[in-house]
Backbone as XML, in Angstrom:
<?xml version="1.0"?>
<chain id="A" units="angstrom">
  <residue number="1" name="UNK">
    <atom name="N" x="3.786" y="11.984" z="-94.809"/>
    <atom name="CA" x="3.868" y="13.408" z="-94.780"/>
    <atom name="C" x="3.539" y="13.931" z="-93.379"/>
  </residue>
  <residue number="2" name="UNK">
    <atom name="N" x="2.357" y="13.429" z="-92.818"/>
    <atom name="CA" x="2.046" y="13.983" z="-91.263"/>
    <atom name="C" x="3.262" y="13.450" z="-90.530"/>
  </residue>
  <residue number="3" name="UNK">
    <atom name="N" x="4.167" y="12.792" z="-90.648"/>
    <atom name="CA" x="5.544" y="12.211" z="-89.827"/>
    <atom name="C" x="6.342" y="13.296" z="-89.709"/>
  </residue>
  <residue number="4" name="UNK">
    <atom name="N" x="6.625" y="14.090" z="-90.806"/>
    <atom name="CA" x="7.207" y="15.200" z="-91.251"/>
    <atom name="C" x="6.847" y="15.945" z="-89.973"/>
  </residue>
  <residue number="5" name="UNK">
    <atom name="N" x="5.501" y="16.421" z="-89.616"/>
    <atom name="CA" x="5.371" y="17.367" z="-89.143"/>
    <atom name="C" x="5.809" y="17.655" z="-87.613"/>
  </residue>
  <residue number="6" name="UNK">
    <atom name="N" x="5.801" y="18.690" z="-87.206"/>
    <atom name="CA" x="6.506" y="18.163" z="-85.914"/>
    <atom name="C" x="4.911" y="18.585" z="-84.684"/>
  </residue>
  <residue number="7" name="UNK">
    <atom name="N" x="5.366" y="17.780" z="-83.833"/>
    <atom name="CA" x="4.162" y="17.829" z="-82.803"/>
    <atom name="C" x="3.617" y="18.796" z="-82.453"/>
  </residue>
  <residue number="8" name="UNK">
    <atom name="N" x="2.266" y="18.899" z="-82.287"/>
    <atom name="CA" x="1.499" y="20.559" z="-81.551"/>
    <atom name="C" x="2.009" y="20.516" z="-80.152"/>
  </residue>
  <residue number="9" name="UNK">
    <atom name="N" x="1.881" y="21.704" z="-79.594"/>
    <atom name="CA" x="2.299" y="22.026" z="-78.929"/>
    <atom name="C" x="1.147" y="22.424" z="-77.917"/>
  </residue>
  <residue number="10" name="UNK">
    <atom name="N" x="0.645" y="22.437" z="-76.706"/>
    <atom name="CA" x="-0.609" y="22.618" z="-75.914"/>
    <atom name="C" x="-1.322" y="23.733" z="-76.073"/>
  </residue>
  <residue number="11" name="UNK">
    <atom name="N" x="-0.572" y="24.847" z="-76.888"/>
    <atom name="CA" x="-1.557" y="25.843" z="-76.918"/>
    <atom name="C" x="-2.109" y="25.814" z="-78.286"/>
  </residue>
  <residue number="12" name="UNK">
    <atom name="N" x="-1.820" y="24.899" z="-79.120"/>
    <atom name="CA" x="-2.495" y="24.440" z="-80.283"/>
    <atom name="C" x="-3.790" y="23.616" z="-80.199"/>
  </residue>
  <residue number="13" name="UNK">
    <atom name="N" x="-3.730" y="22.414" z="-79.114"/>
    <atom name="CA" x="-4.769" y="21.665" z="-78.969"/>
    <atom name="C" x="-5.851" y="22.196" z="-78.393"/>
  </residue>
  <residue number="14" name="UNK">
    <atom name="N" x="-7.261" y="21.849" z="-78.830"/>
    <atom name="CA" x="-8.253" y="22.598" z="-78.287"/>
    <atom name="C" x="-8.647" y="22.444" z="-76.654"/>
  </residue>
  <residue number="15" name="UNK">
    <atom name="N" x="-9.437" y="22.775" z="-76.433"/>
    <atom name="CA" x="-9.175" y="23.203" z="-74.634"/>
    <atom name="C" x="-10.599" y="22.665" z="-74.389"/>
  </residue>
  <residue number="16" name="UNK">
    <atom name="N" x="-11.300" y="21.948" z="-74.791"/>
    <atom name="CA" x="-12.112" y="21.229" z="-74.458"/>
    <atom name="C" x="-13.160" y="20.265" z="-76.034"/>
  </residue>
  <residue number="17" name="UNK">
    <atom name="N" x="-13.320" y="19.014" z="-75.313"/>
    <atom name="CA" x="-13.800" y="17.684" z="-76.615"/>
    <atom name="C" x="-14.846" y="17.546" z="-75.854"/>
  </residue>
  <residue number="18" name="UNK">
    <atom name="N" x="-15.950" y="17.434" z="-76.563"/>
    <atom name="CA" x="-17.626" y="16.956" z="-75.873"/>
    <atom name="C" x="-18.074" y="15.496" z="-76.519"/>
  </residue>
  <residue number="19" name="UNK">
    <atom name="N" x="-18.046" y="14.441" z="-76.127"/>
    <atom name="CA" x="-18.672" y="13.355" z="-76.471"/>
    <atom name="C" x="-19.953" y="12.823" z="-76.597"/>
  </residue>
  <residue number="20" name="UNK">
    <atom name="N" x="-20.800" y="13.710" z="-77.300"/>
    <atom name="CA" x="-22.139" y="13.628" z="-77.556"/>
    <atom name="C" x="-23.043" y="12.090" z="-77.923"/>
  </residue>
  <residue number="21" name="UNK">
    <atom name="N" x="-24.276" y="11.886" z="-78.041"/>
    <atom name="CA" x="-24.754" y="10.844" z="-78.469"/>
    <atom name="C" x="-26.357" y="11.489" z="-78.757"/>
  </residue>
  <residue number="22" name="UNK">
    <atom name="N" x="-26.742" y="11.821" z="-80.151"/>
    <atom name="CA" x="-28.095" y="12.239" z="-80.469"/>
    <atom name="C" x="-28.843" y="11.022" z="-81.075"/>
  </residue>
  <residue number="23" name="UNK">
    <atom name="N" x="-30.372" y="11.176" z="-80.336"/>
    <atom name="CA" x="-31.147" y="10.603" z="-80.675"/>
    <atom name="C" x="-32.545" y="11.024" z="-82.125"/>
  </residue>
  <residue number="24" name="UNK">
    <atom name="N" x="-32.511" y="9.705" z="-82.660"/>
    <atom name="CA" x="-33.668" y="9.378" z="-83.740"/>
    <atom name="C" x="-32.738" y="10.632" z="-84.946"/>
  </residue>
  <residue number="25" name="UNK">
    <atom name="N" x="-33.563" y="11.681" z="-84.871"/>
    <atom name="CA" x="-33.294" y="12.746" z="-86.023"/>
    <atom name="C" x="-32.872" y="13.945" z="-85.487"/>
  </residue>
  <residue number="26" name="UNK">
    <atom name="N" x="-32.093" y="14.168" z="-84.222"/>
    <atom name="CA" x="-31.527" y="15.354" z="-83.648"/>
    <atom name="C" x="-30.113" y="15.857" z="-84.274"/>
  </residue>
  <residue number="27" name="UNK">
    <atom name="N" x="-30.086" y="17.006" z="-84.603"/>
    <atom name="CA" x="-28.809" y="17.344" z="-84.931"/>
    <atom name="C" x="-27.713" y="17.579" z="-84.088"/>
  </residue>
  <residue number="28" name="UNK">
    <atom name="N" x="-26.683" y="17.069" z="-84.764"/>
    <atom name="CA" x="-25.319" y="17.171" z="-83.220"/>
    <atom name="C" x="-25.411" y="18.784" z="-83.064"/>
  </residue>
  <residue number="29" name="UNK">
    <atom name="N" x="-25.357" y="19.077" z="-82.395"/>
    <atom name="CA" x="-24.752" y="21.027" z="-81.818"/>
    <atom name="C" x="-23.905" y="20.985" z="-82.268"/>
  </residue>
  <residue number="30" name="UNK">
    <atom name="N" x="-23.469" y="22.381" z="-82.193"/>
    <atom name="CA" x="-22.220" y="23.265" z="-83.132"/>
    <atom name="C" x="-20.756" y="23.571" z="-81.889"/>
  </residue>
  <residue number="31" name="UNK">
    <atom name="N" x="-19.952" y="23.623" z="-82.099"/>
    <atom name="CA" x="-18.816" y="24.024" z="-81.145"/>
    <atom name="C" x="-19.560" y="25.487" z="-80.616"/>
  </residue>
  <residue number="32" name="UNK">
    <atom name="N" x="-19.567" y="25.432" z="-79.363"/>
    <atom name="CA" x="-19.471" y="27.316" z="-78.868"/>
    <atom name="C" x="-18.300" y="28.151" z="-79.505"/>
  </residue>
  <residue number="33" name="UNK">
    <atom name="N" x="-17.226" y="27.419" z="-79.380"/>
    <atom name="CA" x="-16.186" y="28.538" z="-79.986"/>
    <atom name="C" x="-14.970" y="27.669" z="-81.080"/>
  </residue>
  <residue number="34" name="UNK">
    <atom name="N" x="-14.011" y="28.322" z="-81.636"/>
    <atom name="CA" x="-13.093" y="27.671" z="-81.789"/>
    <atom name="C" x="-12.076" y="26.388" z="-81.615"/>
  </residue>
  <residue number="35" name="UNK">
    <atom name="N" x="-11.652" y="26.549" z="-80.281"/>
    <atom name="CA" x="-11.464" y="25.437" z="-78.945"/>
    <atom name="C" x="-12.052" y="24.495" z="-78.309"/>
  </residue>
  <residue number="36" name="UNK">
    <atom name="N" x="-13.203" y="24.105" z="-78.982"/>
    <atom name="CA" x="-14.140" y="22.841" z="-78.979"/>
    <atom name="C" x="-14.018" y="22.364" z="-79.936"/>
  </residue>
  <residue number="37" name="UNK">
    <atom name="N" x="-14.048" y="20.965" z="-79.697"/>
    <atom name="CA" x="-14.354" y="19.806" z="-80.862"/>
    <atom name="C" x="-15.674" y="18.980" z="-79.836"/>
  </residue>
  <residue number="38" name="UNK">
    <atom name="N" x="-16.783" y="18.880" z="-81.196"/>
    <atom name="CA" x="-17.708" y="18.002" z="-80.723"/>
    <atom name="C" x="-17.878" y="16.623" z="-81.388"/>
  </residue>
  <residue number="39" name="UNK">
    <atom name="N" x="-18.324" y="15.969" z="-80.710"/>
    <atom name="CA" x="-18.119" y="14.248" z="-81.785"/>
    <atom name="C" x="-19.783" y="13.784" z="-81.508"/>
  </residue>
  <residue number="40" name="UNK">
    <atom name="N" x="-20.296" y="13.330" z="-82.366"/>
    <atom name="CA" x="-21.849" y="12.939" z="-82.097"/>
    <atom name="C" x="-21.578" y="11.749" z="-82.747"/>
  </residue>
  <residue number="41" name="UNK">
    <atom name="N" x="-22.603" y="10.035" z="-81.358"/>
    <atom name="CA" x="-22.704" y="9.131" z="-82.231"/>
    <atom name="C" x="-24.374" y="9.184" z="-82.355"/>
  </residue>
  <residue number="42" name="UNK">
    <atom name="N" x="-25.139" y="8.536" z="-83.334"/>
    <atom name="CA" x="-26.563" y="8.996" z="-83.315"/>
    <atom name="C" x="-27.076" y="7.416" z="-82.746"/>
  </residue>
  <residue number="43" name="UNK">
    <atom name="N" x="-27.840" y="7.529" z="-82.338"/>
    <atom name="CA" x="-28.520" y="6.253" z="-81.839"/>
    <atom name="C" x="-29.883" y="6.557" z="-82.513"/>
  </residue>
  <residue number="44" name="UNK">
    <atom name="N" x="-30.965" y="4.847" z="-82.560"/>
    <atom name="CA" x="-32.261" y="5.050" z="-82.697"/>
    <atom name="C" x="-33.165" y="5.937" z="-81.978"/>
  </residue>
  <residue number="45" name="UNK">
    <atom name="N" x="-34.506" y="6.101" z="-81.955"/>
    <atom name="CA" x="-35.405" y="6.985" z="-80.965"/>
    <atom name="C" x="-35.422" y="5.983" z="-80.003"/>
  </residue>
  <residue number="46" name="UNK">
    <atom name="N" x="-35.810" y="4.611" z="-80.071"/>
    <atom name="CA" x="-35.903" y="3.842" z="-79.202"/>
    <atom name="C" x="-35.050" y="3.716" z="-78.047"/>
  </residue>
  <residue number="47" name="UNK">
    <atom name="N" x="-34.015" y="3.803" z="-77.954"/>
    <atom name="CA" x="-32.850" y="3.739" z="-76.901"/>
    <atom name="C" x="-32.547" y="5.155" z="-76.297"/>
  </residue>
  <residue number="48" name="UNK">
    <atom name="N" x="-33.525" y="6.189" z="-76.715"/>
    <atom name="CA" x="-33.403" y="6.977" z="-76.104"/>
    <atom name="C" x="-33.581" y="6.883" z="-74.587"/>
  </residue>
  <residue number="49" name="UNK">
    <atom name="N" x="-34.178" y="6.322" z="-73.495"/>
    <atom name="CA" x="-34.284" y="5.493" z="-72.223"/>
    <atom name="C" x="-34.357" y="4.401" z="-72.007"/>
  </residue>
  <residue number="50" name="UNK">
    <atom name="N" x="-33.582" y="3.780" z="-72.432"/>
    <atom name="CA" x="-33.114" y="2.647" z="-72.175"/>
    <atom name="C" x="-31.853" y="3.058" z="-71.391"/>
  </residue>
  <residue number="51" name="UNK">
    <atom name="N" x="-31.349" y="1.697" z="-70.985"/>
    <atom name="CA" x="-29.970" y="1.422" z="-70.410"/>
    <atom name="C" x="-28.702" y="0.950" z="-71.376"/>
  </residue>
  <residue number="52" name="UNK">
    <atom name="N" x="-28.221" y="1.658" z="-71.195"/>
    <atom name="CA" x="-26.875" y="1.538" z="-72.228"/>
    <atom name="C" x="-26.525" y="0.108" z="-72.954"/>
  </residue>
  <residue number="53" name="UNK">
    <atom name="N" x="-26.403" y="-0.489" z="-73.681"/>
    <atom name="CA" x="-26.205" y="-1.696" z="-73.734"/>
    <atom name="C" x="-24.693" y="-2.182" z="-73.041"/>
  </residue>
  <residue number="54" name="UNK">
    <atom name="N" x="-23.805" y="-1.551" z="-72.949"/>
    <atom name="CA" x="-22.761" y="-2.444" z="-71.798"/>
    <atom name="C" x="-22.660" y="-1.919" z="-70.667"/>
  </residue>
  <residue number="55" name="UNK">
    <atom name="N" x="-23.919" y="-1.636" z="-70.125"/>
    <atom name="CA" x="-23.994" y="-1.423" z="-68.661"/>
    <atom name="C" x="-25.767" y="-2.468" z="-68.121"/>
  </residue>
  <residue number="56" name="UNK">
    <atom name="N" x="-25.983" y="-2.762" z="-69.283"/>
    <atom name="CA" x="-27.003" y="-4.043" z="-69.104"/>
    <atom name="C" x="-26.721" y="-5.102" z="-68.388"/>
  </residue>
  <residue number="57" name="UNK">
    <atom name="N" x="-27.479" y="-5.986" z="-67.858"/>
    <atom name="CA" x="-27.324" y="-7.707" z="-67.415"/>
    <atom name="C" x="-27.697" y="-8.606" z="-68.667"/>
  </residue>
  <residue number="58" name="UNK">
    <atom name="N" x="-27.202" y="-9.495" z="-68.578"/>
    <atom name="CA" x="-27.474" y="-10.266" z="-69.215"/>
    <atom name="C" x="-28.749" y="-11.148" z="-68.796"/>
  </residue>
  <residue number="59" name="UNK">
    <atom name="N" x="-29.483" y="-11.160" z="-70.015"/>
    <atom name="CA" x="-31.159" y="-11.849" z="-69.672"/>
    <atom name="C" x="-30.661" y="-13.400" z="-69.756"/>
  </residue>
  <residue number="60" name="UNK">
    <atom name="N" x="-30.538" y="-14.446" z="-68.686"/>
    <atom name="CA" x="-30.219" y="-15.762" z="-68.983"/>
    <atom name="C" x="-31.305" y="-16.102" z="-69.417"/>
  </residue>
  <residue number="61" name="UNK">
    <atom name="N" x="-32.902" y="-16.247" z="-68.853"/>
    <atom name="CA" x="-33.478" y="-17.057" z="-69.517"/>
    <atom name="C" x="-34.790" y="-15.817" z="-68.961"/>
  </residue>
  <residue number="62" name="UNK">
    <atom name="N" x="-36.056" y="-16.000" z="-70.195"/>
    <atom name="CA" x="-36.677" y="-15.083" z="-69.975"/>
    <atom name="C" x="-38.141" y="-15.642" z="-68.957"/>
  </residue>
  <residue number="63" name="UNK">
    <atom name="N" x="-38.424" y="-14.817" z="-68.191"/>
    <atom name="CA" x="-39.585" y="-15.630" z="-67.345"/>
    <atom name="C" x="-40.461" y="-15.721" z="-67.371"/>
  </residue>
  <residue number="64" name="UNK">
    <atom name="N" x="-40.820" y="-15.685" z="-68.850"/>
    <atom name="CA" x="-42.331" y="-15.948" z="-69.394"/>
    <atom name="C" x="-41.922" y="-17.804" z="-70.058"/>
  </residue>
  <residue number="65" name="UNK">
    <atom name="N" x="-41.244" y="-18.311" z="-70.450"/>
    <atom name="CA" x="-40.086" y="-19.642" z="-70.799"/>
    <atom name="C" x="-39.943" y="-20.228" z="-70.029"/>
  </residue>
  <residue number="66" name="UNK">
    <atom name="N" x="-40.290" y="-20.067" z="-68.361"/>
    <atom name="CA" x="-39.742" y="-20.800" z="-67.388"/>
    <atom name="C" x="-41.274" y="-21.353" z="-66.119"/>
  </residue>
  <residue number="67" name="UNK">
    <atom name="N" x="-41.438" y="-22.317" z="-65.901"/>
    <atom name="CA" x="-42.610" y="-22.798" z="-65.013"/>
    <atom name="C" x="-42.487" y="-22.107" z="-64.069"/>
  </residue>
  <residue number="68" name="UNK">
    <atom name="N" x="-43.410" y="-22.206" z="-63.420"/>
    <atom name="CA" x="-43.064" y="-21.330" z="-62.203"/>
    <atom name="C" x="-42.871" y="-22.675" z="-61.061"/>
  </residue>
  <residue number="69" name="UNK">
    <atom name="N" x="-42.473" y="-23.715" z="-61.363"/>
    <atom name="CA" x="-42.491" y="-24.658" z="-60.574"/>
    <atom name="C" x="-41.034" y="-24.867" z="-60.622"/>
  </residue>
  <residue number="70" name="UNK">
    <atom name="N" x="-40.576" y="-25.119" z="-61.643"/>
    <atom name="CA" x="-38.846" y="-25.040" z="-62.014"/>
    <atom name="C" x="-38.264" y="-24.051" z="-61.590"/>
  </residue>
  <residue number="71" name="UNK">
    <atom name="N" x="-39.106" y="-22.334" z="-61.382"/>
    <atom name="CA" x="-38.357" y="-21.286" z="-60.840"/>
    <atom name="C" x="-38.052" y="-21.312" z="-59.594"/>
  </residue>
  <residue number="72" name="UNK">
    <atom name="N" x="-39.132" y="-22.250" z="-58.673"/>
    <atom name="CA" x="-38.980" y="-22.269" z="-57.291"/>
    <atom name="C" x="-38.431" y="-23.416" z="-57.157"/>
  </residue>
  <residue number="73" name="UNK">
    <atom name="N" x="-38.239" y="-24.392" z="-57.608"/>
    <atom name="CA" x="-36.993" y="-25.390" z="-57.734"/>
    <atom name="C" x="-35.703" y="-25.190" z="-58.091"/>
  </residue>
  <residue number="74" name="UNK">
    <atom name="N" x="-35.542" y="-24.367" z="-58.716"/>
    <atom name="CA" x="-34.022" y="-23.739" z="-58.657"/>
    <atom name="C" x="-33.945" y="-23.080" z="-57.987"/>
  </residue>
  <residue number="75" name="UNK">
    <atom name="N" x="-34.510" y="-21.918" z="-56.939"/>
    <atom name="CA" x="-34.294" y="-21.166" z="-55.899"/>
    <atom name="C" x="-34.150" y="-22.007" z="-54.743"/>
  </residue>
  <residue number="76" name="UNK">
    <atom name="N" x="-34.945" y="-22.916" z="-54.562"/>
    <atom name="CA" x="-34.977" y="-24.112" z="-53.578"/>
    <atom name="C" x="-33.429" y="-24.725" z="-53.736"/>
  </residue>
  <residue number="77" name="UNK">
    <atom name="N" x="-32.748" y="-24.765" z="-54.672"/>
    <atom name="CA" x="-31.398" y="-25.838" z="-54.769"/>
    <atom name="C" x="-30.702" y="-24.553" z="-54.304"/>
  </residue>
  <residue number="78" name="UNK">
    <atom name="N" x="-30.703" y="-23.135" z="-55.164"/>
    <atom name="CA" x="-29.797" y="-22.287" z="-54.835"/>
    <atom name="C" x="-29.679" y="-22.410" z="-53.464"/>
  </residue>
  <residue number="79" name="UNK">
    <atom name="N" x="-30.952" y="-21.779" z="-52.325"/>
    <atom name="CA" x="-30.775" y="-22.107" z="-51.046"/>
    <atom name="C" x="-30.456" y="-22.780" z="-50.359"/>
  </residue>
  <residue number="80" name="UNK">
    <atom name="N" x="-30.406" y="-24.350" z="-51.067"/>
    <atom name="CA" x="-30.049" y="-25.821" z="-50.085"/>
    <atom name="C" x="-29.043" y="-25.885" z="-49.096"/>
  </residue>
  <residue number="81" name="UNK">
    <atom name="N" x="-27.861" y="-24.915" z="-49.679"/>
    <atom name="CA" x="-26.822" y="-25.118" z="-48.787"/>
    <atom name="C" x="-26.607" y="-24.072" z="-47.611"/>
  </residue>
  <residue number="82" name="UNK">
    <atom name="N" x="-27.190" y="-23.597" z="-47.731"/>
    <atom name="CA" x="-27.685" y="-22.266" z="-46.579"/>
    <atom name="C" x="-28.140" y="-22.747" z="-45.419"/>
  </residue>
  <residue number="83" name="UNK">
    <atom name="N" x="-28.961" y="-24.214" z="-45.657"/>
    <atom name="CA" x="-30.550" y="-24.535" z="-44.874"/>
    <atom name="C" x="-29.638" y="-25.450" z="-43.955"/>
  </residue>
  <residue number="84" name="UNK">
    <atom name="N" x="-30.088" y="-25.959" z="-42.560"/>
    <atom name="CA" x="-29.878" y="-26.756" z="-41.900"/>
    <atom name="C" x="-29.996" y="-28.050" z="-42.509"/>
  </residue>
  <residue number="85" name="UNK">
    <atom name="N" x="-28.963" y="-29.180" z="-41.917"/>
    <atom name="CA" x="-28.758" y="-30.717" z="-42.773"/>
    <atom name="C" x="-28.607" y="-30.392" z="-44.092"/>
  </residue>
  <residue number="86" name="UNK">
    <atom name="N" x="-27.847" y="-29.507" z="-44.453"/>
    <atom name="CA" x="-27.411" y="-29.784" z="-45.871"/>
    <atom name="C" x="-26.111" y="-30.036" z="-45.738"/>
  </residue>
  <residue number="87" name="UNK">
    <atom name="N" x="-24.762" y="-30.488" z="-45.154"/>
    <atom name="CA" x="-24.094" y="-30.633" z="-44.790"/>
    <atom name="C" x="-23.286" y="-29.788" z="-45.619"/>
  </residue>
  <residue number="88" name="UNK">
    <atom name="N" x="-22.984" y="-28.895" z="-45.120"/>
    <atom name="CA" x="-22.135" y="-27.588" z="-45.671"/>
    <atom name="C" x="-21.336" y="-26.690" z="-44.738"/>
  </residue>
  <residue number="89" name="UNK">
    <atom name="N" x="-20.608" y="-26.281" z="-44.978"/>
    <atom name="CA" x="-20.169" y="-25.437" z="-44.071"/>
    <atom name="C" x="-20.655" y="-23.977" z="-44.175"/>
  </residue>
  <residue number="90" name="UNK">
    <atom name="N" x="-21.492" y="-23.705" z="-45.114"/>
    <atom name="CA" x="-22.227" y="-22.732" z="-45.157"/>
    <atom name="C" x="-23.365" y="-22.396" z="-44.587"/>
  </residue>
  <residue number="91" name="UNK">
    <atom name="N" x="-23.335" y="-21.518" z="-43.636"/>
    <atom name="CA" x="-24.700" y="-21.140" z="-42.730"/>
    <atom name="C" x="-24.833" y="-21.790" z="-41.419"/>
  </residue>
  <residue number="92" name="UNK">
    <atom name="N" x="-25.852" y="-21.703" z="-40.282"/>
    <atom name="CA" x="-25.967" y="-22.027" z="-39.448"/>
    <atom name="C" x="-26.055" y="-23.325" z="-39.545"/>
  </residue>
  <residue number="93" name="UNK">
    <atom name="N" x="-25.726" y="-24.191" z="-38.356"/>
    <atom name="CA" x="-26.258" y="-26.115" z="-38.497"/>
    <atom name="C" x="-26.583" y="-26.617" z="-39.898"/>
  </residue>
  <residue number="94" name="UNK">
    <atom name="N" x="-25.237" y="-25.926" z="-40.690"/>
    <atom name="CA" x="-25.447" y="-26.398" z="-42.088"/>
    <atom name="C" x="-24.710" y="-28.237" z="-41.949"/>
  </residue>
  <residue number="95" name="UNK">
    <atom name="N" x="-23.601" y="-28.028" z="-41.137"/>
    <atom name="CA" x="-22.977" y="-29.501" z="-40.812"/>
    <atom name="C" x="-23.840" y="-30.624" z="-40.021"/>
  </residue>
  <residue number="96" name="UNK">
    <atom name="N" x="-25.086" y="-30.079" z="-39.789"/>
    <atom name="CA" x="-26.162" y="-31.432" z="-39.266"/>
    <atom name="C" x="-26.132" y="-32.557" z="-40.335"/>
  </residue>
  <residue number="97" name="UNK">
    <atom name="N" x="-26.501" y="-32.306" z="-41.113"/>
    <atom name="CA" x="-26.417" y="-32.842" z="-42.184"/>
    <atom name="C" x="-26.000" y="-34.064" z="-42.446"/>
  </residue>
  <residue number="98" name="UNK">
    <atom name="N" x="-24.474" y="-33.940" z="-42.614"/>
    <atom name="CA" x="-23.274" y="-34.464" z="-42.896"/>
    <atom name="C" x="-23.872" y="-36.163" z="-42.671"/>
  </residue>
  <residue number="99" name="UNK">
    <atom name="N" x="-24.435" y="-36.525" z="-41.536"/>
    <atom name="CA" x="-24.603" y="-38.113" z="-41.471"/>
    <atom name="C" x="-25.368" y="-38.311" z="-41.789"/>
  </residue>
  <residue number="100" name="UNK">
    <atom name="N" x="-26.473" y="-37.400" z="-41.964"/>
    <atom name="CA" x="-27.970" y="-37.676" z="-43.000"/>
    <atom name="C" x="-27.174" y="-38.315" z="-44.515"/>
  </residue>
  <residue number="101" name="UNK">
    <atom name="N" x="-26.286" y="-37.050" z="-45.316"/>
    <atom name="CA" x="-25.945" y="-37.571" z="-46.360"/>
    <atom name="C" x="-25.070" y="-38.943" z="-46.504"/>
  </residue>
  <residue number="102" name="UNK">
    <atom name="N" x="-24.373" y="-39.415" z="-45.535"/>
    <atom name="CA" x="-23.421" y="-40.604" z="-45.438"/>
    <atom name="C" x="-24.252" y="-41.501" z="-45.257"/>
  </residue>
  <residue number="103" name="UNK">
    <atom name="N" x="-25.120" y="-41.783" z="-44.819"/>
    <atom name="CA" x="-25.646" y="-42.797" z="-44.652"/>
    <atom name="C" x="-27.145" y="-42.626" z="-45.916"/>
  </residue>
  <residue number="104" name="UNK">
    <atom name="N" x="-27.358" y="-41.500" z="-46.694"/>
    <atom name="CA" x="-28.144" y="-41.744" z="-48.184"/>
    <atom name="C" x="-26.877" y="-42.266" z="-48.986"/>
  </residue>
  <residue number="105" name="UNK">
    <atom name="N" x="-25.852" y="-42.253" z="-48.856"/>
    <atom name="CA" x="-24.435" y="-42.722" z="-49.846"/>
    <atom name="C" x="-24.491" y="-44.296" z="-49.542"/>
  </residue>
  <residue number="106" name="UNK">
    <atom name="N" x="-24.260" y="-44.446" z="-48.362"/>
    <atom name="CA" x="-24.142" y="-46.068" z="-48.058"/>
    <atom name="C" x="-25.068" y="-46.539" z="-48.192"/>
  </residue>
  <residue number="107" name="UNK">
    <atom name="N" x="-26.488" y="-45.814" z="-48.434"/>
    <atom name="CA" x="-27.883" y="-46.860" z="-48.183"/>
    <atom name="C" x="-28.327" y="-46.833" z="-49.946"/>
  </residue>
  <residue number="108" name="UNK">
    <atom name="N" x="-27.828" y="-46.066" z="-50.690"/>
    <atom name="CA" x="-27.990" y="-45.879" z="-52.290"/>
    <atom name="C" x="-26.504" y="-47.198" z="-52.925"/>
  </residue>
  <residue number="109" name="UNK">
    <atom name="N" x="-25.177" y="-47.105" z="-52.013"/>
    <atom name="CA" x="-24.268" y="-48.117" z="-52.587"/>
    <atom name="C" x="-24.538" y="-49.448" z="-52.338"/>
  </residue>
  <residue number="110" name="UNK">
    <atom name="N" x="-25.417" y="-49.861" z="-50.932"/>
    <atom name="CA" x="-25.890" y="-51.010" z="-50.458"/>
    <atom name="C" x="-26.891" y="-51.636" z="-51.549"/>
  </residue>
  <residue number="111" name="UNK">
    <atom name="N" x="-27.837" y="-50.804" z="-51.812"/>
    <atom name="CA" x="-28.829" y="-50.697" z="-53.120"/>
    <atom name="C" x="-28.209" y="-51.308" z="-54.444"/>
  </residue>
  <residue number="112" name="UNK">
    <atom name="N" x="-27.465" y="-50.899" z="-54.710"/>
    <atom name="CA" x="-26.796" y="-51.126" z="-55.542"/>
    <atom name="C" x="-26.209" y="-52.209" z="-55.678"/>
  </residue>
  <residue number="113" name="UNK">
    <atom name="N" x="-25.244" y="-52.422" z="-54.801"/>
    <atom name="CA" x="-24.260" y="-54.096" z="-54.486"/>
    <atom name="C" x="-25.468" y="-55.136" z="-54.573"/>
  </residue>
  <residue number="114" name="UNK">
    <atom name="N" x="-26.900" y="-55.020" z="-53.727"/>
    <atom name="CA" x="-27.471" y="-55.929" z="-53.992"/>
    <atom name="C" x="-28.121" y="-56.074" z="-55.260"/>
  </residue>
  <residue number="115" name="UNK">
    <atom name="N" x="-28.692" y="-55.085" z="-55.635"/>
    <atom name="CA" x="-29.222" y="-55.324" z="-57.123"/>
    <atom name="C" x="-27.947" y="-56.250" z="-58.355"/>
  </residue>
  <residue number="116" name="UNK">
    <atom name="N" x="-26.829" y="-55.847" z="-58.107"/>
    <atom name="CA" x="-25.921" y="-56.261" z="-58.779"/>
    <atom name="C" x="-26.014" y="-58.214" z="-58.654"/>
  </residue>
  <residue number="117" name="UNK">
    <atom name="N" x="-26.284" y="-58.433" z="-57.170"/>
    <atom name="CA" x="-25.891" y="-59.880" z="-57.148"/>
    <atom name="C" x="-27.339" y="-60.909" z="-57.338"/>
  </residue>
</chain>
């Protein structure tokens, strides 16, 4: 039946929509006039200051759960390749490195070949 009808026309549609969001036990407001439509979603009291939930970060791991020895060991790796002799092309005399690590490769495969025989 609404197919039937034929489309409004712009001076039919209202001339302004308010997208409200009331908290705990607030009542949505009333249109000022005719030509308003208001829409209210209600949220808890609690989220009244908070941060929106999809404009949040995501909590990976919480830091009361984490050593504080493991926290500075993963900041320590994050940085590694930043630091001089890490053989990287990232950062200053990050490529010092480079023969430090070739020769822990050959001196860990040497290790190895002999343990084998």
């Amino acid at each position: 039946m609404a197919d039937d009808l034929p489309p409004p026309d712009a001076s039919e549609l209202p001339e302004k929509i308010s997208f409200l969001t009331t908290f705990g036990e607030e009542k949505c407001p009333e249109a000022d006039n005719a030509d308003e439509i208001v829409v209210c979603a209600t949220a808890p009291e609690g989220d009244r200051y908070r941060i929106p939930k999809d404009l949040r970060q995501g909590e990976d791991e919480p830091a009361s759960s984490q050593s504080w020895a493991s926290a500075v060991e993963s900041l320590d790796e994050e940085a590694r390749t930043m630091r001089p002799n890490s053989c990287s092309v990232v950062g200053t005399g990050g490529f010092t490195g480079c023969t430090q690590a070739m020769l822990r490769e050959w001196f860990a495969a040497r290790r190895g070949k002999s343990a084998a025989n």
